[in-house]
C-alpha positions as CSV (number, residue, x, y, z in Angstrom):
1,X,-24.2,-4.6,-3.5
2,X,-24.3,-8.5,-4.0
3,X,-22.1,-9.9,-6.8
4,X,-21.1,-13.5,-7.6
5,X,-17.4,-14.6,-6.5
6,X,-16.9,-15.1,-10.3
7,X,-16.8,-11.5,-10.4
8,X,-14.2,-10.8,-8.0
9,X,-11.3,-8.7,-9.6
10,X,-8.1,-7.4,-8.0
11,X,-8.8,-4.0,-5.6
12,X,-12.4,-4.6,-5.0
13,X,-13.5,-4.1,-1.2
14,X,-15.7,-6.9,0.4
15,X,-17.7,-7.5,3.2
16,X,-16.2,-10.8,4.5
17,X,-17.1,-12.7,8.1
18,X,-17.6,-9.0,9.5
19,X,-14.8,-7.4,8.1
20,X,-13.7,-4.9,5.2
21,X,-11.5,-7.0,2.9
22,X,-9.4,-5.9,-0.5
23,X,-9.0,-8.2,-2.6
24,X,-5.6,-8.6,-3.8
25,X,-5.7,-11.8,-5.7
26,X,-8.5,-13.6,-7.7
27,X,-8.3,-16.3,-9.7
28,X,-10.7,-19.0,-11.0
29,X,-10.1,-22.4,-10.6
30,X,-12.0,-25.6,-12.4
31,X,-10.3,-29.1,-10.6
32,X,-11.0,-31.7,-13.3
33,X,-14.2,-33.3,-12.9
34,X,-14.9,-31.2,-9.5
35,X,-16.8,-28.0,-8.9
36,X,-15.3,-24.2,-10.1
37,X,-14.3,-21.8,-7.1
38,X,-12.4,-18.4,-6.7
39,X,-9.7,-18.4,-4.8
40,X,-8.9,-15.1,-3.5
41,X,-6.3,-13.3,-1.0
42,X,-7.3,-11.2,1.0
43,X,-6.2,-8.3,3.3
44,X,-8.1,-6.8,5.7
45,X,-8.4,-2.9,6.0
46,X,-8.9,-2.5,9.6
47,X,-5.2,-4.6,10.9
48,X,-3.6,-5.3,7.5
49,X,-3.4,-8.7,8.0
50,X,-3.7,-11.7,4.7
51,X,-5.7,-14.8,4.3
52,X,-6.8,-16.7,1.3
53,X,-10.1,-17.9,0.9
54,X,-11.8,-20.0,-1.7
55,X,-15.8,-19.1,-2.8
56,X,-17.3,-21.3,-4.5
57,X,-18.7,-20.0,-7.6
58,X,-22.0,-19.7,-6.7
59,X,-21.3,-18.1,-3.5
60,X,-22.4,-14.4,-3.1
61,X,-20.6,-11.9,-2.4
62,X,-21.2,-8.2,-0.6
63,X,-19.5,-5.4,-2.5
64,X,-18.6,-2.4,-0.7
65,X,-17.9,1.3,-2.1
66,X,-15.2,3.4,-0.2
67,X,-15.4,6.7,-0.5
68,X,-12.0,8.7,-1.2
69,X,-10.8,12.2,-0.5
70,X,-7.5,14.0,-1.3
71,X,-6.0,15.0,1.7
72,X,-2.3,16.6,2.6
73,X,0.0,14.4,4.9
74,X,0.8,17.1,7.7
75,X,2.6,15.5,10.8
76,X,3.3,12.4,12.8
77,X,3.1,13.0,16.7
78,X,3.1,10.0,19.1
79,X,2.2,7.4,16.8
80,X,-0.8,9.6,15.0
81,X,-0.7,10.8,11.4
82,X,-2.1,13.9,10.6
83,X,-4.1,14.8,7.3
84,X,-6.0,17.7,6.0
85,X,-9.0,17.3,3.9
86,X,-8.0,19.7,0.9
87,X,-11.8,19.9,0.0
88,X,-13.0,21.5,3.8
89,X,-9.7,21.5,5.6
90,X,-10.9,19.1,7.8
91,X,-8.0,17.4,9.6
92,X,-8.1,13.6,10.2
93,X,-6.0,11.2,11.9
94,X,-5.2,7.7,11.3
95,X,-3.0,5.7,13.8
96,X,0.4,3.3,12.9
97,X,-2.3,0.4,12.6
98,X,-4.5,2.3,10.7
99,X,-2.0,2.7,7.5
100,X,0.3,-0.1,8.2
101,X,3.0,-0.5,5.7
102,X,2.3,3.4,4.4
103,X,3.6,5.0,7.1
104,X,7.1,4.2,5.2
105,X,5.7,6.3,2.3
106,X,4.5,9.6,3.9
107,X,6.2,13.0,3.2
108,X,5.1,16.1,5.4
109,X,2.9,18.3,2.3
110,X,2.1,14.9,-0.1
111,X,-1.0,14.9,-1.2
112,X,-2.5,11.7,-0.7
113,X,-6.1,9.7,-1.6
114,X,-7.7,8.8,2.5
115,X,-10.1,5.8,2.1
116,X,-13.7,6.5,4.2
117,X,-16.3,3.7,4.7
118,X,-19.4,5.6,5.7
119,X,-17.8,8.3,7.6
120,X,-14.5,6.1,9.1
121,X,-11.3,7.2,7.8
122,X,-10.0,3.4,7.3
123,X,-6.5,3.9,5.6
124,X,-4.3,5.6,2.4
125,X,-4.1,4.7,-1.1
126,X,-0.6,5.1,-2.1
127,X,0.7,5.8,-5.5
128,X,2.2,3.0,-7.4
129,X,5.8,4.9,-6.6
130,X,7.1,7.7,-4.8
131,X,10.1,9.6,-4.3
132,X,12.5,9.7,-1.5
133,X,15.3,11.5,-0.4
134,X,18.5,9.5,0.8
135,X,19.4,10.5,4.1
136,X,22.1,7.8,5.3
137,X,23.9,5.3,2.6
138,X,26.9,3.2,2.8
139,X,30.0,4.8,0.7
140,X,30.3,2.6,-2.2
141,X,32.7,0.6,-2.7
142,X,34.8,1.5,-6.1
143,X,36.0,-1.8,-7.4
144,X,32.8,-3.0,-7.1
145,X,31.1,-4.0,-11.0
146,X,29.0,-6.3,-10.6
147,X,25.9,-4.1,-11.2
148,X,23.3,-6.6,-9.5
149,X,24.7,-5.9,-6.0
150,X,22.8,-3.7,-3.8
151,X,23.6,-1.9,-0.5
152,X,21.3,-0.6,2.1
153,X,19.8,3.2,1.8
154,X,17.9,4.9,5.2
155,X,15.4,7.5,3.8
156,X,13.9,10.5,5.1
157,X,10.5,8.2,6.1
158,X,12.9,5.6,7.9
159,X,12.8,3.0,5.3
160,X,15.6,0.9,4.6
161,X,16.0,0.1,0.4
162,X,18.7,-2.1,-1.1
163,X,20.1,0.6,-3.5
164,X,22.6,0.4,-6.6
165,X,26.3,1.3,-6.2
166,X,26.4,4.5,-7.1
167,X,23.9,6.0,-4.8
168,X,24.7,8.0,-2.3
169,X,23.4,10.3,0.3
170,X,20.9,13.6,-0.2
171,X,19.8,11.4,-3.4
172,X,16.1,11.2,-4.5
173,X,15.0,7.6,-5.3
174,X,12.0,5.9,-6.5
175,X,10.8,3.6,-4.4
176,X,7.5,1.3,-5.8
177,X,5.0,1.6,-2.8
178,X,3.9,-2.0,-2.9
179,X,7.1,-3.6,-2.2
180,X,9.4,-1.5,-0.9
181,X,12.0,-1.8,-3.6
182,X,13.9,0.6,-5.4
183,X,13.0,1.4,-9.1
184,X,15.3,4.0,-10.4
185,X,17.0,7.2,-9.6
186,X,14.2,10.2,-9.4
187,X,14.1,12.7,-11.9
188,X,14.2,16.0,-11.5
């Protein structure tokens, strides 16, 4: 489907020079006297890597429609993530390439949304947050009061979070997918 780059807003998927593209920026611009353009970053779905790009605002632009199905995160063997469809019990995998940054996210039995184009299992779609367990934590360090200082966390996926003080192993953070930082002690 054709829009106008005017209309480009945050999370749509483009067809861009070949490739699948989200968008993860989009702003208008009007330079003085000069013409109007978009300028937009974008990532791309297939190796997760950024560019910006700036449309001008008559340029058209090819909107694309993924699919999405809720699957179960199963396994990881040699560098291959499985997933069950929980519609057909399909299983699908997606390589370390394939999810990128979300392999730091995935929990053996989470249910999780896979993104398909046509019939291509492309990538995840993460929650906004997600809670993990603290497996390794540096003791902390009981003078400390400054509350702004953070110490480094391992969780059970292998990612490293700067963490408060008084967290301490076989906790349950939450951790906001996006950037990797910690947002607050789970619940529960």
């Amino acid at each position: 489907m054709l829009m106008q780059a005017t209309q480009l807003r945050v999370g749509n998927i483009i067809e861009h020079e070949g490739h699948l593209w989200r968008v993860m920026e989009a702003t208008h611009r009007t330079p003085g006297n000069k013409r109007g353009f978009m300028q937009a970053k974008l990532r791309n779905l297939k190796n997760g890597t950024q560019t910006e790009y700036k449309f001008a605002s008559e340029d058209r632009v090819e909107r694309v429609s993924l699919e999405q199905h809720i699957a179960e995160y199963l396994y990881e063997s040699g560098g291959r993530y499985t997933f069950m469809n929980t519609e057909n019990y399909e299983q699908i995998e997606l390589s370390k390439e394939d999810l990128g940054y979300a392999v730091n996210f995935l929990i053996p039995n989470s249910r999780i949304e896979i993104e398909f184009h046509d019939t291509t299992p492309l990538g995840v779609s993460l929650p906004k947050t997600v809670d993990l367990k603290v497996v390794e934590a540096a003791p902390g360090i009981k003078t400390a009061t400054v509350s702004n200082v953070l110490k480094p966390a391992k969780t059970e996926t292998g990612l490293v979070v700067g963490v408060p003080n008084f967290i301490s192993e076989g906790d349950t953070i939450t951790v906001d997918t996006e950037t990797g930082e910690y947002v607050g002690r789970a619940k529960g």
